[in-house]
C-alpha positions as CSV (number, residue, x, y, z in Angstrom):
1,X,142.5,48.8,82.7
2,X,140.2,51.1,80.9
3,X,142.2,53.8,79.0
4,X,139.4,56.1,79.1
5,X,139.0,55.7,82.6
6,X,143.0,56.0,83.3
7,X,142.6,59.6,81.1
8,X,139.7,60.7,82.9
9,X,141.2,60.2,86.5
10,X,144.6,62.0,85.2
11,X,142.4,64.9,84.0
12,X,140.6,65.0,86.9
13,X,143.8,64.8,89.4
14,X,145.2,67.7,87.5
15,X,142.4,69.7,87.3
16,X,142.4,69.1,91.7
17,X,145.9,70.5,91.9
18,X,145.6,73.2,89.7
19,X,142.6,73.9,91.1
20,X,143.9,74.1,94.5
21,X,145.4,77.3,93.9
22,X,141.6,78.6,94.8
23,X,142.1,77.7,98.1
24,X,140.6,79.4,101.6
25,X,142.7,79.2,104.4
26,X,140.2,78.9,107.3
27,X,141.8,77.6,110.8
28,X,144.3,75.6,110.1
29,X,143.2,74.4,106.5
30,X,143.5,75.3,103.2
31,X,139.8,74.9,102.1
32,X,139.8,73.9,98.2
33,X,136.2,73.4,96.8
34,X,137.4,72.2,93.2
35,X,138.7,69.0,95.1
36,X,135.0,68.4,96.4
37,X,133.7,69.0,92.3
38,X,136.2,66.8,91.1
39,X,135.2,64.4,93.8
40,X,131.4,64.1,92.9
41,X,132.5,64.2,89.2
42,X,134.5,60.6,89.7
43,X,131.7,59.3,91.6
44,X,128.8,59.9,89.2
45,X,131.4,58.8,85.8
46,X,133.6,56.6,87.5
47,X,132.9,55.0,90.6
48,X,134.1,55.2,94.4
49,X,137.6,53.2,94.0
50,X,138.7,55.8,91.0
51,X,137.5,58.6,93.3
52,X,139.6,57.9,96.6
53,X,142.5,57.4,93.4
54,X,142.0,60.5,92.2
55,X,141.8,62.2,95.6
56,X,144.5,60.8,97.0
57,X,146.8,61.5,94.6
58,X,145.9,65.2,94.0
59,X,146.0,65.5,97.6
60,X,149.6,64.0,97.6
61,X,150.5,66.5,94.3
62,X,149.4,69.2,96.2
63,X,151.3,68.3,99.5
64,X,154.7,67.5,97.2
65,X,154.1,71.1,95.0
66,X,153.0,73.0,99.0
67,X,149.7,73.4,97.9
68,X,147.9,71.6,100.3
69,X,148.5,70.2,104.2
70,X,147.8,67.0,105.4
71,X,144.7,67.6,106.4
72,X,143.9,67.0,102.1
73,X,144.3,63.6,102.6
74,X,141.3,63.0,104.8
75,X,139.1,65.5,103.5
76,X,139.3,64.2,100.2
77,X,139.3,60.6,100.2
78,X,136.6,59.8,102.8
79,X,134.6,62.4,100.7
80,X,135.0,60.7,97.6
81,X,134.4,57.0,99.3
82,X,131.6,57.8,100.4
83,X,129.9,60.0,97.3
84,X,131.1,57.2,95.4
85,X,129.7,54.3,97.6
86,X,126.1,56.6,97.6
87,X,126.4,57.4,93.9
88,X,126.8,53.7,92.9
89,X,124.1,52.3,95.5
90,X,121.7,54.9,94.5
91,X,121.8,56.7,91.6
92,X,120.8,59.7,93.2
93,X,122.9,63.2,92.6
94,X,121.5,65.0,95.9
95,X,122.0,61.8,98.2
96,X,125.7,61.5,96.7
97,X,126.0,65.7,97.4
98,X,125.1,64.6,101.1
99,X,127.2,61.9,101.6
100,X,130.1,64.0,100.1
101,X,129.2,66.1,102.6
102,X,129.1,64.0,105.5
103,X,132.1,61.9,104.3
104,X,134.3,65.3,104.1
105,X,133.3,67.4,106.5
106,X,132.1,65.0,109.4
107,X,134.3,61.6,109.0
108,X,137.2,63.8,107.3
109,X,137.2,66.7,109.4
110,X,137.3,64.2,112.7
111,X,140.1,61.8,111.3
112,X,141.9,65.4,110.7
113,X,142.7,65.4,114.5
114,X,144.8,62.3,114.8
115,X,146.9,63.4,112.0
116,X,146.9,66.8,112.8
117,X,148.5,65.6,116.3
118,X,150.8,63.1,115.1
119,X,152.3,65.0,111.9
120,X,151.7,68.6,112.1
121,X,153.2,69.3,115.4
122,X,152.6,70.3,119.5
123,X,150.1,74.0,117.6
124,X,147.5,71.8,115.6
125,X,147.5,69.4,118.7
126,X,146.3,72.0,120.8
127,X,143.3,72.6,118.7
128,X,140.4,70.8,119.2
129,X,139.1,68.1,116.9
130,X,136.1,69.8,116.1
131,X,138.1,73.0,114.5
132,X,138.9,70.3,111.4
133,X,135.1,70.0,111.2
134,X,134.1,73.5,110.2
135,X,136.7,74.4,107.4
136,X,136.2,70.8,105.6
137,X,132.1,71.7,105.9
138,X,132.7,75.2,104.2
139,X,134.9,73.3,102.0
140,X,132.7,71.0,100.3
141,X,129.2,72.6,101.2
142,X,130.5,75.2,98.0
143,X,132.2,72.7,95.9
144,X,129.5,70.0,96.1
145,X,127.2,73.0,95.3
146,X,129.2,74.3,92.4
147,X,129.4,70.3,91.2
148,X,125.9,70.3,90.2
149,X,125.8,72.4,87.1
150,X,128.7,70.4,86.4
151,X,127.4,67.3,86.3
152,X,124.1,67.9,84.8
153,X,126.2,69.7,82.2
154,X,128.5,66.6,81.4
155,X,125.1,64.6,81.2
156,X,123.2,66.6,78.4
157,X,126.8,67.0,76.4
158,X,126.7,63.0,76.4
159,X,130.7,63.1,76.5
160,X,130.3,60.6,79.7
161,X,127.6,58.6,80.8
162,X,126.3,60.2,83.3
């Protein structure tokens, strides 16, 4: 296993839970856009499988510290499978922004439901599934905008190969 990989993920896990604290409750999630930044960032220096690492275990530090609901477990991993999948396929920052967007907001925010049903209780069941939708969209529509400075800026300092 790459150590410099291994460090980078760590980093980038913490860097999710911490900056989780910058959440926006909107319906029954806690929007947090630094886990869509940190998303794109694994993508673009890492690759999809580090990504859904990453997320998942910020999501799963967030849930164990109260930071987070379950609902952080779909958002961010299909996000970061798919950016990943679309950054390593193609190269291309604004396609991987898109699919970050599509994999969050659209596949996360419908997978939401079931688990929202099954774990969260009778008051997130009687929600409809699209509810999930809008806050994930809000979510990572900001933090996949705020991840492009951020990434250009990690490619000119040459500290990863971006």
């Amino acid at each position: 296993m790459n150590t410099r990989k291994l460090s980078l993920a760590a980093m980038l896990c913490a860097l999710a839970v911490v900056g989780s604290l910058l959440s926006i409750p909107v319906f029954g999630s806690k929007c947090a856009p630094v886990q869509h930044i940190v998303n794109i960032v694994c993508a673009v220096t890492m690759g999809p499988w580090w990504g859904i690492a990453v997320a998942f275990l910020a999501s799963l530090i967030r849930n164990v510290l109260g930071l987070g609901s379950l609902l952080a477990f779909p958002g961010s991993m299909f996000g970061a499978a798919l950016c990943g999948l679309m950054y390593q396929k193609t190269r291309n920052l604004p396609a991987t922004l898109l699919a970050e967007v599509f994999g969050t907001a659209i596949v996360g925010g419908l997978c939401a439901y079931p688990i929202a049903v099954a774990f969260m209780g009778q008051s997130a069941a009687e929600l409809a599934f699209y509810v999930y939708v809008t806050p994930f969209l809000i979510s990572t529509v900001g933090g996949s905008l705020l991840a492009v400075p951020v990434v250009y800026a990690l490619g000119k300092s040459k500290l990863f190969q971006v």
